[in-house]
DRENLOVEX-793725 format. One record per residue: residue in one letter; x, y, z negated of N, C-alpha, C in turn. Coordinates in nm, 3 decimals. Layout:
residues N
{res a, n_u X, n_v Y, n_w Z, ca_u X, ca_v Y, ca_w Z, c_u X, c_v Y, c_w Z}
...
//
This chain:
residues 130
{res x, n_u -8.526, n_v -1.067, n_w -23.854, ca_u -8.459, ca_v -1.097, ca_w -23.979, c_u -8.465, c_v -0.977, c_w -24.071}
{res x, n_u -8.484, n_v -0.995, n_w -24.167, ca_u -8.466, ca_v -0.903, ca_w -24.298, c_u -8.331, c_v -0.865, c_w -24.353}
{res x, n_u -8.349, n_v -0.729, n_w -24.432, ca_u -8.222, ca_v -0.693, ca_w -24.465, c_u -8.182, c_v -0.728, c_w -24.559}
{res x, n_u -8.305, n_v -0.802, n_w -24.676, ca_u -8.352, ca_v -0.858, ca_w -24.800, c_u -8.242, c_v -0.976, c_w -24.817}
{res x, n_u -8.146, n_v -0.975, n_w -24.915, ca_u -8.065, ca_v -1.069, ca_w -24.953, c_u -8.089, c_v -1.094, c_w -25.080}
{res x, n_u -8.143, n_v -1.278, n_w -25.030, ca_u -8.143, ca_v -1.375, ca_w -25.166, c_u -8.005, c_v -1.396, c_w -25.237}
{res x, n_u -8.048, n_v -1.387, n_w -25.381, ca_u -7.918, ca_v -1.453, ca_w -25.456, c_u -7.962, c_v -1.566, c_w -25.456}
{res x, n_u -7.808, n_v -1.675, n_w -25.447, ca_u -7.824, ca_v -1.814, ca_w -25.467, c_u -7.728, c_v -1.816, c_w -25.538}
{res x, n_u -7.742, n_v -1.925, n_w -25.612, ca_u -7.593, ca_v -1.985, ca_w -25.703, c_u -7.603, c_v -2.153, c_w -25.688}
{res x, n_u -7.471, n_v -2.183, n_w -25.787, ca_u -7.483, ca_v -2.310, ca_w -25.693, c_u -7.599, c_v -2.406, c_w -25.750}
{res x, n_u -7.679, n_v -2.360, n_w -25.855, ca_u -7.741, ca_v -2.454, ca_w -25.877, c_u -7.896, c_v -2.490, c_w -25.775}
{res x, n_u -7.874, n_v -2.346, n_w -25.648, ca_u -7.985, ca_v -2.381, ca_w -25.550, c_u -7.957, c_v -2.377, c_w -25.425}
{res x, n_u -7.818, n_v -2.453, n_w -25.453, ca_u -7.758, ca_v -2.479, ca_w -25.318, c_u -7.784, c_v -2.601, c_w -25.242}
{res x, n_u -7.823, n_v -2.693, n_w -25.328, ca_u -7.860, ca_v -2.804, ca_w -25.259, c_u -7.963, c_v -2.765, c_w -25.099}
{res x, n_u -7.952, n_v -2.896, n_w -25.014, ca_u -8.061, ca_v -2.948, ca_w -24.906, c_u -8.203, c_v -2.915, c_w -24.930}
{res x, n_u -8.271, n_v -2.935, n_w -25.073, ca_u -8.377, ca_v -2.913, ca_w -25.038, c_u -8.433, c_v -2.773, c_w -25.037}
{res x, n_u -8.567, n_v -2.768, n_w -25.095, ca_u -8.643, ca_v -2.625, ca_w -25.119, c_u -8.740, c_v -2.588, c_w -25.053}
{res x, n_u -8.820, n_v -2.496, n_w -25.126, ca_u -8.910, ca_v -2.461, ca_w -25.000, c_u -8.899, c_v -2.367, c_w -24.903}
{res x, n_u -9.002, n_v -2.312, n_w -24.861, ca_u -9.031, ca_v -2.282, ca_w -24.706, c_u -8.899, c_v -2.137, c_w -24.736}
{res x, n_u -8.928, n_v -2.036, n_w -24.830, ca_u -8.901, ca_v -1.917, ca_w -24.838, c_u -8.784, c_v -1.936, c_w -24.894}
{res x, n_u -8.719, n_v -2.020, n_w -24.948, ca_u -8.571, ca_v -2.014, ca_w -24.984, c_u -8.464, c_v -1.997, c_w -24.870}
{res x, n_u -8.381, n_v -1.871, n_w -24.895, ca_u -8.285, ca_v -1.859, ca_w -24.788, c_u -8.163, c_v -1.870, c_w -24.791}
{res x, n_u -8.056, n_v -1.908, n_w -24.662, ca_u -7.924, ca_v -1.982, ca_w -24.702, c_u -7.859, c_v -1.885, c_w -24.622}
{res x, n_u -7.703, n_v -1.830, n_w -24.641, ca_u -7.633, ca_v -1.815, ca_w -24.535, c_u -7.558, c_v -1.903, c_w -24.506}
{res x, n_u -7.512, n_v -1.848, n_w -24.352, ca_u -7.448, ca_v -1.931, ca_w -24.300, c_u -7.342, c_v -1.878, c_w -24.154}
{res x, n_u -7.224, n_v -1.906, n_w -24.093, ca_u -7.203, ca_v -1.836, ca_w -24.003, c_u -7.184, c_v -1.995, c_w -23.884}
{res x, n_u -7.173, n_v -2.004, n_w -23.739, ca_u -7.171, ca_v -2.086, ca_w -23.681, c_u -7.102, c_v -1.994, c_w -23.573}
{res x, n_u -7.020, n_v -2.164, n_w -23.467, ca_u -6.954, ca_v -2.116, ca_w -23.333, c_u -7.067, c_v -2.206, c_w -23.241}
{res x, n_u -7.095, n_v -2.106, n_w -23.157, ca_u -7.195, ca_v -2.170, ca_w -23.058, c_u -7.121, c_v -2.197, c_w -22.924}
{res x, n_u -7.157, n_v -2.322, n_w -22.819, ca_u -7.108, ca_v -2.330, ca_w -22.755, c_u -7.187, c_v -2.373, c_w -22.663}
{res x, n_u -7.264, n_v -2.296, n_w -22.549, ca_u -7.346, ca_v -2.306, ca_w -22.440, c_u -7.324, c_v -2.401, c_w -22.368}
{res x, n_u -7.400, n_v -2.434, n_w -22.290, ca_u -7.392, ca_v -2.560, ca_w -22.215, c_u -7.508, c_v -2.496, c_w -22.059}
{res x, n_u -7.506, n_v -2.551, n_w -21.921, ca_u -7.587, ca_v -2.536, ca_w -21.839, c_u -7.730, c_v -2.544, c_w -21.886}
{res x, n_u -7.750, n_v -2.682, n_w -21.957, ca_u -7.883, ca_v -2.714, ca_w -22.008, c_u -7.911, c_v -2.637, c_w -22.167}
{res x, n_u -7.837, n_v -2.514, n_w -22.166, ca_u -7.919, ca_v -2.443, ca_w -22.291, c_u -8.046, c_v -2.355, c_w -22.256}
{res x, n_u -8.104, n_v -2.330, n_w -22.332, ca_u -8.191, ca_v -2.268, ca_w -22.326, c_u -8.172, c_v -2.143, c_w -22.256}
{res x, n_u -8.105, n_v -2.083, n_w -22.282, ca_u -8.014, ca_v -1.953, ca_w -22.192, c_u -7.874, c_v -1.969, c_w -22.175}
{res x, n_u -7.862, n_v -2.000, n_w -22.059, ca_u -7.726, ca_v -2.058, ca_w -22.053, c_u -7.660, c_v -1.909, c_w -22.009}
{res x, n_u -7.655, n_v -1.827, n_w -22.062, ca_u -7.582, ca_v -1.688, ca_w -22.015, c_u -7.500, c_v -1.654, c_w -22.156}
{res x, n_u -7.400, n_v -1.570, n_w -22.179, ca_u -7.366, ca_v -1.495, ca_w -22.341, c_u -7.269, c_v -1.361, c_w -22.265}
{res x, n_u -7.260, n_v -1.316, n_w -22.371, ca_u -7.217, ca_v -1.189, ca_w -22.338, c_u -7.100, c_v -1.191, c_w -22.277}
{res x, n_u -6.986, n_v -1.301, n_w -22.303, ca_u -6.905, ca_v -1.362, ca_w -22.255, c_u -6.918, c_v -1.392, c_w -22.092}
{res x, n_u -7.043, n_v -1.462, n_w -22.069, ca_u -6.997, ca_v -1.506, ca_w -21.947, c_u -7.152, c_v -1.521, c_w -21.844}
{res x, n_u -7.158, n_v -1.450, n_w -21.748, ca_u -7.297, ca_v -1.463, ca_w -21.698, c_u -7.409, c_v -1.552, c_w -21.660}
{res x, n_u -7.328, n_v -1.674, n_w -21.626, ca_u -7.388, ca_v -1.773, ca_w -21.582, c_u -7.260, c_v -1.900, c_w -21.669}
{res x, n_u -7.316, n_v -1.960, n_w -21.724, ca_u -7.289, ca_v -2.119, ca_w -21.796, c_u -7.253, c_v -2.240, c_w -21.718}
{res x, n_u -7.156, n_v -2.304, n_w -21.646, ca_u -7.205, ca_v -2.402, ca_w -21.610, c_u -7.111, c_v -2.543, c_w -21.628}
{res x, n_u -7.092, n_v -2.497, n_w -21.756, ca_u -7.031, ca_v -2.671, ca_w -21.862, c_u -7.119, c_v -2.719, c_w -21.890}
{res x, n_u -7.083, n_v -2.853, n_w -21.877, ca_u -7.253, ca_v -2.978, ca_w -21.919, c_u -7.204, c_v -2.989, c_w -22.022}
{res x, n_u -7.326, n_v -3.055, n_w -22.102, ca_u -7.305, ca_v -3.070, ca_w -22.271, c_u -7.232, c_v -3.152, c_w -22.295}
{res x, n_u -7.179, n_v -3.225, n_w -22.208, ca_u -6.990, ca_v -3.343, ca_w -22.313, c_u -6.923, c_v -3.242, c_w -22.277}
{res x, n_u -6.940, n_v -3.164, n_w -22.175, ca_u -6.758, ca_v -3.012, ca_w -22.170, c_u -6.768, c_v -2.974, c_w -22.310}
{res x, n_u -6.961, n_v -2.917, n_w -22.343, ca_u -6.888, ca_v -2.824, ca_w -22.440, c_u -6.887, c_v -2.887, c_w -22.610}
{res x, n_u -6.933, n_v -3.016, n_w -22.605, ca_u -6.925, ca_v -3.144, ca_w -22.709, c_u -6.738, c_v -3.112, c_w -22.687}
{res x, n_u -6.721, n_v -3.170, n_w -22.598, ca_u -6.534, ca_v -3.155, ca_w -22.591, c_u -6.457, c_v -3.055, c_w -22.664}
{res x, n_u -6.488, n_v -2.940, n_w -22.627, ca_u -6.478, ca_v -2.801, ca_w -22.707, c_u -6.516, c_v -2.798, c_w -22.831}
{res x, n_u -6.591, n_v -2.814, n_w -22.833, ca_u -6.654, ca_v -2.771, ca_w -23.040, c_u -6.561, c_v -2.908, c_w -23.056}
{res x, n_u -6.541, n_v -3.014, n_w -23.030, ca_u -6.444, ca_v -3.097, ca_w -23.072, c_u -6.281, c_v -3.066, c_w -23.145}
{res x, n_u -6.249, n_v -3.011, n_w -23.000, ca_u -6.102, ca_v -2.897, ca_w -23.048, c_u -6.112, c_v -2.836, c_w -23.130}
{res x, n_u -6.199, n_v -2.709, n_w -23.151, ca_u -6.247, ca_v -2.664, ca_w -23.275, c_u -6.239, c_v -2.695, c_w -23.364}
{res x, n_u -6.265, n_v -2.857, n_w -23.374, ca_u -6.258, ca_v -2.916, ca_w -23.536, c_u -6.147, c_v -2.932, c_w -23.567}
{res x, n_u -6.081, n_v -2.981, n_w -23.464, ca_u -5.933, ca_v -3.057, ca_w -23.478, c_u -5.864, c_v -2.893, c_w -23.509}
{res x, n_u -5.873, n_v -2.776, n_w -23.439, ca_u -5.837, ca_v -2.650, ca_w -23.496, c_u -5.810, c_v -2.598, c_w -23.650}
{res x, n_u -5.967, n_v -2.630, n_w -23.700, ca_u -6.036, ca_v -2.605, ca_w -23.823, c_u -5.940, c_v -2.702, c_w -23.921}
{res x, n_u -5.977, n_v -2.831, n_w -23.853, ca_u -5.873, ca_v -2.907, ca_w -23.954, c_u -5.694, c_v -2.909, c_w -23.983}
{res x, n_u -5.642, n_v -2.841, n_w -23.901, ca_u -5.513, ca_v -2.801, ca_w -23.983, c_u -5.513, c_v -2.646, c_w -23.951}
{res x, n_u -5.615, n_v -2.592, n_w -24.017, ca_u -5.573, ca_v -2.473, ca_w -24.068, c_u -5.658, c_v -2.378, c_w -24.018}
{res x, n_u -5.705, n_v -2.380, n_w -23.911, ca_u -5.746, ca_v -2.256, ca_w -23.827, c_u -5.892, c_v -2.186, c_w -23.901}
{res x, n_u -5.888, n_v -2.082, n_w -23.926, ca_u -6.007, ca_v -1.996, ca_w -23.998, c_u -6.113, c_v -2.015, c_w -23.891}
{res x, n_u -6.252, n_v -2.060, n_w -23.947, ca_u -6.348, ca_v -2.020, ca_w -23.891, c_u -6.373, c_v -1.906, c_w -23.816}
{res x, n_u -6.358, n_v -1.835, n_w -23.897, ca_u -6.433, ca_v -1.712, ca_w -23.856, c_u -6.371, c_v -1.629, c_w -23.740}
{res x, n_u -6.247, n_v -1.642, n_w -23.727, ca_u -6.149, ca_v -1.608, ca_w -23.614, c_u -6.170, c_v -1.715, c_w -23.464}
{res x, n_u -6.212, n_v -1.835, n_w -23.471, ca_u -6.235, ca_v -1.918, ca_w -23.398, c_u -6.391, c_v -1.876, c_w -23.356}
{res x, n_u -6.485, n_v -1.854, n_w -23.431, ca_u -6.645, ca_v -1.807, ca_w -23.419, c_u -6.608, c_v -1.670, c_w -23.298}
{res x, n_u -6.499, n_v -1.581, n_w -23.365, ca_u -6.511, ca_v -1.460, ca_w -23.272, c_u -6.423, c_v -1.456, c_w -23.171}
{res x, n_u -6.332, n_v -1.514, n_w -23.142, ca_u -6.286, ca_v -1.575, ca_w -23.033, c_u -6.407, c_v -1.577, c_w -22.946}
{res x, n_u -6.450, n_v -1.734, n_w -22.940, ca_u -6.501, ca_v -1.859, ca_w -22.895, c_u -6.651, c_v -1.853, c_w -22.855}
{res x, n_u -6.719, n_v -1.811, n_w -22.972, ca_u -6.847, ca_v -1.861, ca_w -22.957, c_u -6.912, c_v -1.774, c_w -22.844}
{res x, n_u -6.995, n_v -1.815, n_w -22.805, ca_u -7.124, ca_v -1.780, ca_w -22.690, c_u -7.187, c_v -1.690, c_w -22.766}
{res x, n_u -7.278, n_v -1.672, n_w -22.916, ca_u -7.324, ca_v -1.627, ca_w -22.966, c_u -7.275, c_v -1.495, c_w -23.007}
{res x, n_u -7.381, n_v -1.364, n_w -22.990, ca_u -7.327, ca_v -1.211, ca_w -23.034, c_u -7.260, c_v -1.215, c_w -23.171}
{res x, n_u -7.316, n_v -1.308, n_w -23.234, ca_u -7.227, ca_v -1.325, ca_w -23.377, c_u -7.098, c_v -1.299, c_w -23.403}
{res x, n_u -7.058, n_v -1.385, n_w -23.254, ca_u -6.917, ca_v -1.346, ca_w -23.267, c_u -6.850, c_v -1.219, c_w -23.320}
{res x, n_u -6.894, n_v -1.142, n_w -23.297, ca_u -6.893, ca_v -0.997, ca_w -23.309, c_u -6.842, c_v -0.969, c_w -23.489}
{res x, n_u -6.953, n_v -1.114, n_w -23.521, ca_u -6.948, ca_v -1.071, ca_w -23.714, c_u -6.869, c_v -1.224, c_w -23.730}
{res x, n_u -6.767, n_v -1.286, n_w -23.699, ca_u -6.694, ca_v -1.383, ca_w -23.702, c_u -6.780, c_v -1.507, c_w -23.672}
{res x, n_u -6.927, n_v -1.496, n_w -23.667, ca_u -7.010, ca_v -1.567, ca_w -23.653, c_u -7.146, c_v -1.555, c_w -23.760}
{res x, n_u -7.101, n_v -1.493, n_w -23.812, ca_u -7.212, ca_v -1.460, ca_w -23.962, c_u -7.345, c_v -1.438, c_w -23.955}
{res x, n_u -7.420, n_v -1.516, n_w -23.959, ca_u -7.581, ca_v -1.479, ca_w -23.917, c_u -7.660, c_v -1.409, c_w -24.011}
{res x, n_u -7.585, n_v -1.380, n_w -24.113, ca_u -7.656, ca_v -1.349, ca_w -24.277, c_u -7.757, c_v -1.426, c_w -24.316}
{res x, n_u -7.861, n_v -1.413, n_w -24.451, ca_u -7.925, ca_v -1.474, ca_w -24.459, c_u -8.064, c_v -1.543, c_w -24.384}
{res x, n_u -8.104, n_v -1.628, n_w -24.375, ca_u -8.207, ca_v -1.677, ca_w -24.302, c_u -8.287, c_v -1.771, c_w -24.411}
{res x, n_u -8.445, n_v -1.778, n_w -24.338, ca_u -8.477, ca_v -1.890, ca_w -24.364, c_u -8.471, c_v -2.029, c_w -24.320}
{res x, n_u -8.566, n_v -2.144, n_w -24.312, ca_u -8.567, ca_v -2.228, ca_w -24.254, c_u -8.674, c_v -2.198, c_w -24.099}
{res x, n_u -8.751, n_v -2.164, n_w -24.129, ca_u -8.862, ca_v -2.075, ca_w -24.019, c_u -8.786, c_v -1.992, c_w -23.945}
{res x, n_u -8.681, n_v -1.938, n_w -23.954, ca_u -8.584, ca_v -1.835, ca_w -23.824, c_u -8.526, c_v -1.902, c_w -23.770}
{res x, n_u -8.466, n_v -2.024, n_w -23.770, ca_u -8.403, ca_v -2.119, ca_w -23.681, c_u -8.469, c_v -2.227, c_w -23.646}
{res x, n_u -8.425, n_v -2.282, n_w -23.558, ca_u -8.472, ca_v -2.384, ca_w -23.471, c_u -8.428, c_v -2.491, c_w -23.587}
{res x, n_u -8.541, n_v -2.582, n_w -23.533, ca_u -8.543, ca_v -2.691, ca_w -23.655, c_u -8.430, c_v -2.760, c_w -23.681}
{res x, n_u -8.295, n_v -2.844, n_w -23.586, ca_u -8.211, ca_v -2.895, ca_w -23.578, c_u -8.063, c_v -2.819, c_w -23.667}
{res x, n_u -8.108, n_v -2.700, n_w -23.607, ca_u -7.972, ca_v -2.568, ca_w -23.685, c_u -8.019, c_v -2.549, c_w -23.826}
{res x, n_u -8.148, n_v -2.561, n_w -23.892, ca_u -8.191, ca_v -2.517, ca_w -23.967, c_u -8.192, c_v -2.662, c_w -24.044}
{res x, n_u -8.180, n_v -2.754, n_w -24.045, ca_u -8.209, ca_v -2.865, ca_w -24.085, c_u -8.033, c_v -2.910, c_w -24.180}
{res x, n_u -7.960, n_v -2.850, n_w -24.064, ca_u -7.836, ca_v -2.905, ca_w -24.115, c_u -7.765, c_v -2.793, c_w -24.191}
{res x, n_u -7.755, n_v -2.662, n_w -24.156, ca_u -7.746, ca_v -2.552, ca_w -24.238, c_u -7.802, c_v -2.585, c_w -24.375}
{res x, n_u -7.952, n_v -2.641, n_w -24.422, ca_u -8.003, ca_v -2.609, ca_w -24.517, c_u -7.924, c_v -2.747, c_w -24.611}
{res x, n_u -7.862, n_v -2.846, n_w -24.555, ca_u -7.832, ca_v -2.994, ca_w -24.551, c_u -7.650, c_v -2.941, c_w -24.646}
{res x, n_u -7.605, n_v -2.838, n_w -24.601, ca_u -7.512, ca_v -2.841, ca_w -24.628, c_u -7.444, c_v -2.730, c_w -24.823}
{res x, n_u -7.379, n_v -2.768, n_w -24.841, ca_u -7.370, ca_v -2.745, ca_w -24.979, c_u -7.213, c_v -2.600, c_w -24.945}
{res x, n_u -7.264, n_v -2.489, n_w -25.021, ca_u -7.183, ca_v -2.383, ca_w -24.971, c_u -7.051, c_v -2.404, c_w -24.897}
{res x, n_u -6.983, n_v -2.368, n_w -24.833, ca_u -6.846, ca_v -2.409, ca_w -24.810, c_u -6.842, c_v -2.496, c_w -24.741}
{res x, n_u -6.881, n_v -2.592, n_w -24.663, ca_u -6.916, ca_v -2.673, ca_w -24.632, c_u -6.956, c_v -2.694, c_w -24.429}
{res x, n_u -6.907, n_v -2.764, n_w -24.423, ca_u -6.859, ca_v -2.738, ca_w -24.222, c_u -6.935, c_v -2.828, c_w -24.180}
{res x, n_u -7.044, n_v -2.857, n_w -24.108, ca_u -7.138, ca_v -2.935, ca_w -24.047, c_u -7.032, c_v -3.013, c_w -23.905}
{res x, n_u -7.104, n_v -3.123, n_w -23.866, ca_u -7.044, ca_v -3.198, ca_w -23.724, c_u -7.105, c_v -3.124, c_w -23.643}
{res x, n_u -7.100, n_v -3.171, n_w -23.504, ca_u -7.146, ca_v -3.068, ca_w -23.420, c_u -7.347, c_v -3.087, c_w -23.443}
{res x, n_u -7.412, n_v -2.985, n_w -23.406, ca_u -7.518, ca_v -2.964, ca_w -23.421, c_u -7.593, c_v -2.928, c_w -23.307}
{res x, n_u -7.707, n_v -2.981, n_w -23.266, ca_u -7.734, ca_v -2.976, ca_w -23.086, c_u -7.848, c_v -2.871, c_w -23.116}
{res x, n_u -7.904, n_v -2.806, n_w -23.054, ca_u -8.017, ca_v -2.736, ca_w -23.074, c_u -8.073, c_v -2.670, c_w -22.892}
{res x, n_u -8.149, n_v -2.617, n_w -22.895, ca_u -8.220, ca_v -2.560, ca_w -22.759, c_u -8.133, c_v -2.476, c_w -22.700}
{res x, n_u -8.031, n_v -2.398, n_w -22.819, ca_u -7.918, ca_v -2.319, ca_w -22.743, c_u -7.792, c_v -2.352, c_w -22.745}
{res x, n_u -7.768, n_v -2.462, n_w -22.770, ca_u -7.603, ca_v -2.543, ca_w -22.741, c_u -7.598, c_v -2.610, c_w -22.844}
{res x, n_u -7.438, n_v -2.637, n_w -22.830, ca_u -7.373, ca_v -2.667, ca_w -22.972, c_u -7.315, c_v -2.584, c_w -23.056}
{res x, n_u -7.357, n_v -2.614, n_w -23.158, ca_u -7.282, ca_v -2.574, ca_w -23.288, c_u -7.233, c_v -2.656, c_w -23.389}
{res x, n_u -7.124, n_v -2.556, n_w -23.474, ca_u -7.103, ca_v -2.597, ca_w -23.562, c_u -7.100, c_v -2.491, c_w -23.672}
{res x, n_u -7.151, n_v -2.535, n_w -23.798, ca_u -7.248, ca_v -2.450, ca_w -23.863, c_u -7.138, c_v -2.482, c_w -24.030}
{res x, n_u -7.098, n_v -2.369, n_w -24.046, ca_u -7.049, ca_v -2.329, ca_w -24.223, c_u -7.108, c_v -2.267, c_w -24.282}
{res x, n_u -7.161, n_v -2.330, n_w -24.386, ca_u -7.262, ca_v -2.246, ca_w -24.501, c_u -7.191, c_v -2.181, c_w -24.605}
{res x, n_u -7.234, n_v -2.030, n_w -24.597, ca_u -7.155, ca_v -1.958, ca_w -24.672, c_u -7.182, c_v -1.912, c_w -24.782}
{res x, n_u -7.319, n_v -1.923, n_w -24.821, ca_u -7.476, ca_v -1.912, ca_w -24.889, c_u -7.569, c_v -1.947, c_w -24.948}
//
C-alpha cells in the first residue's frame, strides 16, 4: 500500500469508478476455521465455524446499532492488526482487496456500515470513511 492519499469529496463517492480510484475505509474482521489464515495476533489457532463468527459480527451490529463506536469495537474485537488503528486500513484501491471486500467497500457511500461481508479471510463488516 502507498502512503499516497487520494482526495475524494462527495461528489466521487459513489460505487462506481475506475480501476485507480481509491476509497477509505476501516472494518472488524472476524476469523473463522475456514479462513484463509485462521490465526490473528489475538489468538493462535481459530476454531469458530463461519455461523459462530456470522453470530458475532451479528452482536456487533446490534452493538453498533444503539450506540457503540466502531472503531472501539474494530480494536477490541477484530482478528485483523488493524485493530491496532481502530480498524482503519487507509486508503486502498479496488486491486488491494479481495474482490468481495472491495466490491462492497467501493458499494458504499462515506459513512456508511456494510452487512456482513464474506471474503477468503472471514467476516467483515466494512465502514467507509473515504
Amino acid at each position: 500500500r502507498s502512503n499516497k492519499r487520494a482526495k475524494t469529496d462527495s461528489s466521487s463517492s459513489g460505487g462506481g469508478g475506475g480501476g485507480s480510484k481509491e476509497v477509505r475505509a476501516s472494518h472488524l474482521l472476524v476469523k473463522h476455521r475456514n479462513s484463509r489464515n485462521p490465526s490473528s495476533f489475538r489468538q493462535k489457532t481459530i476454531s469458530r465455524s463461519k455461523e459462530e463468527a456470522r453470530t458475532i459480527l451479528q452482536g456487533y451490529l446490534k452493538q453498533l446499532q444503539k450506540g457503540a463506536k466502531f472503531g472501539d469495537l474494530a480494536e477490541k474485537y477484530s482478528d485483523c492488526s488493524s485493530a491496532q488503528k481502530q480498524g482503519d486500513l487507509g486508503f486502498f484501491t479496488r486491486e488491494q482487496m479481495q474482490r468481495p471486500f472491495a466490491e462492497a467497500a467501493f458499494a458504499l457511500q462515506v459513512g456508511q456500515l456494510s452487512d456482513i461481508v464474506e471474503s477468503d479471510s472471514g467476516l467483515h463488516l466494512i465502514l467507509r470513511t473515504g
